[in-house]
N, C-alpha and C positions, 0 to 999 in steps of 0.2 A: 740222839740219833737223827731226827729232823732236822736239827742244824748242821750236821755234818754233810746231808742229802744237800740243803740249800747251799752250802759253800760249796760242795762239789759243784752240783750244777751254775751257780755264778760263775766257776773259775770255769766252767767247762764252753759255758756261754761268752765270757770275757777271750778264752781263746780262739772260737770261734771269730769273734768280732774283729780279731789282732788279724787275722790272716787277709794278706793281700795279693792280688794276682798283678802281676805287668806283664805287659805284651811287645813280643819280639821288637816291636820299634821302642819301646818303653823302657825308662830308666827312672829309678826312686833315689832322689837327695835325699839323706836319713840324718835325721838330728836329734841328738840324744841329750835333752833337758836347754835346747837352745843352741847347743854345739855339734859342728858338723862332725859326724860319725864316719860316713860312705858313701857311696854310688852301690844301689843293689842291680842287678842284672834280672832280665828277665825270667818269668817264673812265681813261683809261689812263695811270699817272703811273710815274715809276721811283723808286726810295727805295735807295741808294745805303751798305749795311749795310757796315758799324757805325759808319759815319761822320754817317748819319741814321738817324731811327727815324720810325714813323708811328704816328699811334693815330687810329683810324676813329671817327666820331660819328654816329651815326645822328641824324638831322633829323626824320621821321617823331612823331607824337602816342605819348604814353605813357602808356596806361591805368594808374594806379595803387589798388591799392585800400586804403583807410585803414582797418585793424583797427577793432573794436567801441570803444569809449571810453564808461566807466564817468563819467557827469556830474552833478553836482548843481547843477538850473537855479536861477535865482534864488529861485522859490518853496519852494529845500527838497523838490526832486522829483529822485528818482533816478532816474536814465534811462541805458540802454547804447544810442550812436548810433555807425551806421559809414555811411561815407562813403565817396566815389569822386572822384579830382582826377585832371585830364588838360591836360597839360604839353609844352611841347616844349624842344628847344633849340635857340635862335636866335641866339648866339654862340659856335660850336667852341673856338673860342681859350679861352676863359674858364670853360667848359665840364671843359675839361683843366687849364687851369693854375692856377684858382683855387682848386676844389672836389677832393676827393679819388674821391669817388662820390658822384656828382649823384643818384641813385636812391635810395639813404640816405639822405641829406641833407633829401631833399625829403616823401620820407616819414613820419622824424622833426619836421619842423617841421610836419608840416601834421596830424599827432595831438596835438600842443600847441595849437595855433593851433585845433584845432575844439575839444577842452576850453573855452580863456579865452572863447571866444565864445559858444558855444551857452553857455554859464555867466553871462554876463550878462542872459539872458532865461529870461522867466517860463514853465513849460511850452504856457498858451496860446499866447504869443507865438511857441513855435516850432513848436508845430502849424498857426497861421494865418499865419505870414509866412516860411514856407522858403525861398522864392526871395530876398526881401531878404537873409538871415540868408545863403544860399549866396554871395551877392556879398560880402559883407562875409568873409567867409572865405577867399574865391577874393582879394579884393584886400590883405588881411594875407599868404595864404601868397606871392604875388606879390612883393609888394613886399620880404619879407625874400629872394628867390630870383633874384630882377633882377640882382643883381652876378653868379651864376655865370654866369648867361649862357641861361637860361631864362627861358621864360614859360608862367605857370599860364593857361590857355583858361577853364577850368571847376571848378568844386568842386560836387559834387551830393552832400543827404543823403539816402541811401538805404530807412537801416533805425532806427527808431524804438521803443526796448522799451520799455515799460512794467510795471513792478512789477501784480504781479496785485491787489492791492489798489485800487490807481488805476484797472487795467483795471474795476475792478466798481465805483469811485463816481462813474468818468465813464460804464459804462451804463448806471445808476441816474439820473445827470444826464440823457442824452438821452431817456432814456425817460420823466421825469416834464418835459422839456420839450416832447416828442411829444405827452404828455395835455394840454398846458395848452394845447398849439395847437389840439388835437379840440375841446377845450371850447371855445375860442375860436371855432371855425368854427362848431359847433353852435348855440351860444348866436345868434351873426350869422344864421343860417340860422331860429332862432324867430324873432327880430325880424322879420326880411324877411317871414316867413309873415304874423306878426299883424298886420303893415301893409298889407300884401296883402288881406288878411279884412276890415282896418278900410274899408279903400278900398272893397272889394265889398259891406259891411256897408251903405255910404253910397249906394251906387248903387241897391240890393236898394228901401231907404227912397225914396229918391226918384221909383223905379219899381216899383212892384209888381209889376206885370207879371212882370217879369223873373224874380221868386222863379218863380210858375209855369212859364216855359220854363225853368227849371231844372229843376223837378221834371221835368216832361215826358220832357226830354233824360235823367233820372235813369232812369225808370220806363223808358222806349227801351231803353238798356244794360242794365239790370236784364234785359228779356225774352230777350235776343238768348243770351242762356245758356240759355233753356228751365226753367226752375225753377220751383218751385210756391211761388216766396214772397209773399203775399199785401201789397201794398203801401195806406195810409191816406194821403195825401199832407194835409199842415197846412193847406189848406185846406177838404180835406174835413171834415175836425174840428170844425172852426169851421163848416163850413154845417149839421154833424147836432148841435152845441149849440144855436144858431139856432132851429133846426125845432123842438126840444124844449124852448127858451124858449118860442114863437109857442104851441106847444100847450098849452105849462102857463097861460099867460095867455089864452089860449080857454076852456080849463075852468074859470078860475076866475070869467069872467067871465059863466058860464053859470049 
């Protein structure tokens, strides 16, 4: 009777011990005496030791970060760029039994794979087309990662160094193409005036008039400051030459 109590509770404790819980992100490779059995789902499963084994896969995205990488772009410009690829896995099976460590694996190919490619373009070309360049990257590290049983989401370049030499003859660049655009707009900005003047110059001729309400309008603002500046407006000028013509030609005619 005692031995019968004792194998009960072995086997009842042996059962206890088989039970396993996985979690909604969670998947169990099950292998039964060395040979792959299943993919279990999440839930409460039993694993039936030593005659099965399990190995858990987490499903869930995996931030991976890609060390700095020392690149020489196409133009002969040395650049250290580090990067960010974010992966899942989406076949357990293959996950476990193809790859040794999917996490290694992937991170080793994808500091090769940003080297060959940022290295086919020009430094311009990877400062103005990083999103292209990131695709093209994200679908090479992909594609060599497909059979384990992953899929790369993302490749993003994060950090971009530049040799300090570079740094100072691309600020020397912006900054003498910052001048040529001032000049530009200045220069646009005299034109616009002198056509403006030309235009009023035509109107001024056509109307006389109009030069005096201008002065007018001058001499008005002029006062509204209160100041003691003594103002000859050009037509004055011309009426006290006038007077002083009329007079010289009165005296001489006397």
């Amino acid at each position: 009777m005692y031995f019968i109590y004792t194998v009960g509770i072995a086997v009842l404790l042996y059962l206890i011990a088989a039970i396993r819980v996985l979690k909604q992100y969670e998947r169990g490779v099950v292998f039964f005496l060395g040979k792959f059995e299943g993919v279990r789902g999440a839930g409460i499963t039993l694993i039936f030791f030593p005659l099965q084994q399990m190995v858990r896969v987490s499903l869930r995205t995996v931030t991976m970060q890609i060390p700095s990488q020392k690149i020489i772009t196409k133009d002969n410009v040395s650049i250290d760029i580090a990067a960010v690829a974010y992966y899942h896995i989406s076949n357990p099976e293959n996950a476990v039994i193809v790859i040794e460590n999917v996490y290694n694996a992937i991170n080793q190919i994808s500091q090769t794979t940003v080297r060959n490619v940022v290295g086919r373009f020009s430094l311009d070309q990877l400062l103005s087309d990083t999103a292209g360049i990131n695709e093209q990257i994200k679908n090479v590290i992909d594609k060599h990662t497909e059979p384990w049983g992953t899929q790369v989401t993302a490749v993003e370049i994060k950090d971009i160094v530049l040799p300090d030499n570079m740094q100072r003859a691309m600020a020397k660049e912006a900054e003498a193409e910052r001048e040529r655009r001032a000049k530009i707009v200045a220069a646009e900005g005299e034109f616009q005036a002198a056509v403006k003047l030309g235009e009023a110059a035509d109107i001024i001729t056509a109307h006389p008039v109009a030069l005096q309400l201008r002065t007018l309008q001058t001499m008005a603002e002029i006062s509204i400051e209160k100041n003691s500046t003594i103002i000859f407006p050009a037509q004055f000028m011309t009426t006290v030459q006038d007077a002083v013509a009329l007079m010289s030609k009165d005296s001489a005619s006397k």
